[in-house]
C-alpha positions as CSV (number, residue, x, y, z in Angstrom):
1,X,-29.6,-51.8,-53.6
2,X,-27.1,-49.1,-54.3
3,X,-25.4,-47.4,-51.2
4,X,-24.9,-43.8,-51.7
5,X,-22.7,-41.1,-49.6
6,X,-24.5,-37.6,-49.6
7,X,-21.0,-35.5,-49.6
8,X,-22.7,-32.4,-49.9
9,X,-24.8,-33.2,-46.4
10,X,-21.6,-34.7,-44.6
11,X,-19.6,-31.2,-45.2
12,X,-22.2,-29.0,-44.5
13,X,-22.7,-31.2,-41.0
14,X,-18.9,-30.8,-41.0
15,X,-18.9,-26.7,-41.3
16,X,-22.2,-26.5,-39.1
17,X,-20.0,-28.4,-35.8
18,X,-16.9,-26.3,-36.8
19,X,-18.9,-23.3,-37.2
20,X,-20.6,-24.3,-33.6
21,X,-17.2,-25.1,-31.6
22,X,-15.8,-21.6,-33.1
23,X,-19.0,-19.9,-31.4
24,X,-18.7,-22.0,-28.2
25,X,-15.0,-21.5,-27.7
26,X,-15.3,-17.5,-28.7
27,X,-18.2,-17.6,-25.5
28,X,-16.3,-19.2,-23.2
29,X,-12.9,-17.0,-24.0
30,X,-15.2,-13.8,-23.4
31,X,-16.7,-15.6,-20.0
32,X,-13.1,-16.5,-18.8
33,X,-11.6,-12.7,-19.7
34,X,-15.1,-11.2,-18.3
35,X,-14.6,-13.4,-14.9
36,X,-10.9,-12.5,-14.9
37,X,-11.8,-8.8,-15.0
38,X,-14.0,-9.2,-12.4
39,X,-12.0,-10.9,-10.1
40,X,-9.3,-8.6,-10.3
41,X,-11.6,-5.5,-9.8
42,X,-12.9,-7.5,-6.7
43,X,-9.3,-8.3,-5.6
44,X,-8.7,-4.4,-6.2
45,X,-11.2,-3.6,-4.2
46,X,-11.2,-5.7,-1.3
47,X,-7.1,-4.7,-1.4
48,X,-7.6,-0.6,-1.7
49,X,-8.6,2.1,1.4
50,X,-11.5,3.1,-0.7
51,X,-10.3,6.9,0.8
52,X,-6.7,7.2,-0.6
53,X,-6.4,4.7,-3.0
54,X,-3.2,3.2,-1.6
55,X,-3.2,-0.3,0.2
56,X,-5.8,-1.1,2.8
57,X,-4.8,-3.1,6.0
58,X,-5.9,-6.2,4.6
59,X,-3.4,-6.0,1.6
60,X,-0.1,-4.4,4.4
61,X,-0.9,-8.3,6.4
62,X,-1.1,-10.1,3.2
63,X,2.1,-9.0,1.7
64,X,4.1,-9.1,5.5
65,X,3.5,-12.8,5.3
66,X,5.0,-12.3,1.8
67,X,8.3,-10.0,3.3
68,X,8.4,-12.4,6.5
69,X,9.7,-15.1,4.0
70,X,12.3,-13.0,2.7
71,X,16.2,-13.8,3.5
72,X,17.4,-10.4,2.7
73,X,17.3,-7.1,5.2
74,X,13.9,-5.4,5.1
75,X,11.9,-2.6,7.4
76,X,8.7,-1.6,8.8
77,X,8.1,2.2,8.5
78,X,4.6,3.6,10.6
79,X,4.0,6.8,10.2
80,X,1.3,8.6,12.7
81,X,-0.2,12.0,11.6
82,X,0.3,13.9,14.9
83,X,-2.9,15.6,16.1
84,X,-5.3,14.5,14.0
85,X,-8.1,14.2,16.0
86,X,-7.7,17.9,16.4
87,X,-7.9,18.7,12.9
88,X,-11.1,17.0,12.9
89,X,-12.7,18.4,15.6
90,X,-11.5,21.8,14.7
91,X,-11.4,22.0,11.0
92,X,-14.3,19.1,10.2
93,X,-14.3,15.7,8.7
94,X,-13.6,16.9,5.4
95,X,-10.5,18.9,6.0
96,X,-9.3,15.5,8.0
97,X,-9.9,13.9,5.1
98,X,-8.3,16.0,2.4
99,X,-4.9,15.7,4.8
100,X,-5.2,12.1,5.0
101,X,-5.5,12.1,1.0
102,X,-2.2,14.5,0.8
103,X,0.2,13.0,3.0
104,X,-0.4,10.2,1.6
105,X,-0.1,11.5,-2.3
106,X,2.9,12.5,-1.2
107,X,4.4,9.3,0.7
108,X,3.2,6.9,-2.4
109,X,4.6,9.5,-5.1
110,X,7.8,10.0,-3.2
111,X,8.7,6.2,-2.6
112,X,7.2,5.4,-6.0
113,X,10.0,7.8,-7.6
114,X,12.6,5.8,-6.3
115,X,11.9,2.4,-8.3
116,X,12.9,0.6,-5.2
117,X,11.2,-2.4,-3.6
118,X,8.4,-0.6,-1.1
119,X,4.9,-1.1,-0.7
120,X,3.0,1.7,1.2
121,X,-1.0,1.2,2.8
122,X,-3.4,2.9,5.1
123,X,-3.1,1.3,8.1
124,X,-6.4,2.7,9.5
125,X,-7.5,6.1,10.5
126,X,-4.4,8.1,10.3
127,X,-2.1,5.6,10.6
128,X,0.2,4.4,7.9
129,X,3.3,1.2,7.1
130,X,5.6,1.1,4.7
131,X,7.7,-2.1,4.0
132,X,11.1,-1.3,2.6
133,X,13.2,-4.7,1.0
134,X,16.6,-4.7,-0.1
135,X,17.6,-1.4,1.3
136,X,20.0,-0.4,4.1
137,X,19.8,1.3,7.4
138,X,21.1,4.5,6.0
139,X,19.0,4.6,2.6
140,X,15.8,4.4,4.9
141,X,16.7,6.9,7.1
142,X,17.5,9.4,4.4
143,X,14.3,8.6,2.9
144,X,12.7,9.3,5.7
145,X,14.2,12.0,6.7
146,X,13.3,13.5,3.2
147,X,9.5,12.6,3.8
148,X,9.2,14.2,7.0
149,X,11.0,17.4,5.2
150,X,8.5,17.2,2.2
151,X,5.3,17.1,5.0
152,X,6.7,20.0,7.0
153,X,6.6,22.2,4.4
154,X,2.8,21.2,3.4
155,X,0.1,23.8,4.3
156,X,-3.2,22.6,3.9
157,X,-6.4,25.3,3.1
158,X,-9.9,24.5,2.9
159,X,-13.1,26.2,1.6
160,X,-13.0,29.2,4.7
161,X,-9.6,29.8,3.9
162,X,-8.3,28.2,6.9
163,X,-4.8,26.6,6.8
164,X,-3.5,24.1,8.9
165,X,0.5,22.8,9.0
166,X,1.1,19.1,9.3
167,X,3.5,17.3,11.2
168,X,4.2,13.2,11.3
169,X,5.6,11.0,14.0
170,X,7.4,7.9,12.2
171,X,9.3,5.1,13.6
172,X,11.5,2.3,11.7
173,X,12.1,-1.2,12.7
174,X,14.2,-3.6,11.2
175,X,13.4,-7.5,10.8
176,X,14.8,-9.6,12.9
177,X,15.8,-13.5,12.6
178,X,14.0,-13.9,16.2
179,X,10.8,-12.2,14.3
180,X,9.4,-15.6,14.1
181,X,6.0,-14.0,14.5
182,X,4.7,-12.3,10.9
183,X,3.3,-9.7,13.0
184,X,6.2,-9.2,15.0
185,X,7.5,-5.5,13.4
186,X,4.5,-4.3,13.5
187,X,3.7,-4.6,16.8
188,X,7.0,-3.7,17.8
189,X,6.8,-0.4,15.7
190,X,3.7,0.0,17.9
191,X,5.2,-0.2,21.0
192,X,7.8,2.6,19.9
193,X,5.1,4.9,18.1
194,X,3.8,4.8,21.7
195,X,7.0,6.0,23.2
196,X,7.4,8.2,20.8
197,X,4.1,10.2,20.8
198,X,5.2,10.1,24.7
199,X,8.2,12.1,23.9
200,X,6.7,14.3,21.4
201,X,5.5,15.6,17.8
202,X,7.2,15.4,14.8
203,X,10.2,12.9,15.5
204,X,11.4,9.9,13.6
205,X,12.0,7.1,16.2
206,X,14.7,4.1,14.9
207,X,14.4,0.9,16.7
208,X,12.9,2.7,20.2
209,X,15.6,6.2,19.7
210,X,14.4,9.3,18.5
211,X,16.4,10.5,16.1
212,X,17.9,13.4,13.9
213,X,19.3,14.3,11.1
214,X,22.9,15.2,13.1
215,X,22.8,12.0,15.2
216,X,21.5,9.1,12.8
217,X,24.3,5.8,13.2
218,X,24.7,5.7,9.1
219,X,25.9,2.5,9.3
């Protein structure tokens, strides 16, 4: 008996499996970019105040572990909107909102024009941190200072015509090497917000000092 190799049968097996791990490998590349999308949407998400589109608290404590690691000066920046509650209960909900949406706007656009190393989130309610790395005492402060000027000057209007001026209380704390705590600037810029809404309205308060243009240490 006469053994006899189909060659026509063999390739076409041959194209049929390379024709099959094409289509398997094109599936799972579209399954692995289609997860990928999703996860970043979800990691967006999860990482965004849903209100102003900046960072949400969850993202400000995620990436203070990241700055607590850093060998190089950096600062904590909370800025309070002063009297918000007011607006609110005065002006509505939706006013409140539209100012927390422009201060805001104006605070990411501002430090986002400077290409420097600064990430900027919505604390909660009207509440905001700013980290600052690689800068110096004086190159915050003059930021800042610039910031509170830009705010001063915004009038807000809504649907009655009613305007309302908007003021910010701001304090700056510099890391420590005895910030062993990740959490440590933060709740020390708490402490001096506290002092400083004590003192008054529209103030920037440097390590526990309120402070002005004319008497800043630009060290």
């Amino acid at each position: 008996m006469m053994f006899t190799v189909d060659f026509r049968l063999t390739f076409g097996l041959f194209i049929s499996q390379v024709l099959s791990s094409i289509c398997y490998m094109t599936i799972f590349l579209l399954l692995d970019k289609l997860i990928r999308q999703q996860w970043q949407l979800l990691s967006r998400f999860t990482n965004t105040d849903f209100l102003t589109g900046i960072g949400n608290r969850r993202a400000f404590e995620t990436d203070l572990r990241i700055y607590h690691k850093k060998l190089g000066p950096w600062y904590l920046v909370m800025f309070d909107i002063d009297d918000f509650k007011k607006i609110n209960d005065q002006y509505g909900h939706a006013m409140g909102d539209a100012t927390l949406k422009m201060v805001s706007q104006i605070i990411n656009d501002h430090v986002h024009a400077l290409q420097m190393e600064a990430s900027f989130y919505r604390f909660g309610g009207e509440e905001f941190t700013l980290l600052f790395a690689n800068v110096n005492s004086k190159q915050v402060i003059k930021i800042i200072l610039d910031i509170q000027n830009i705010v001063n000057q915004l009038s807000i209007t809504n649907a009655n015509g009613e305007s309302i001026k908007v003021t910010l209380s701001i304090v700056v704390t510099q890391h420590d090497v005895d910030d062993t705590e990740e959490l440590a600037l933060y709740k020390r810029a708490d402490m001096y917000l506290y002092q400083a809404k004590k003192s008054g309205k529209n103030l920037i308060n440097y390590e526990g000092t309120n402070i002005s243009s004319k008497n800043v240490d630009w060290k």
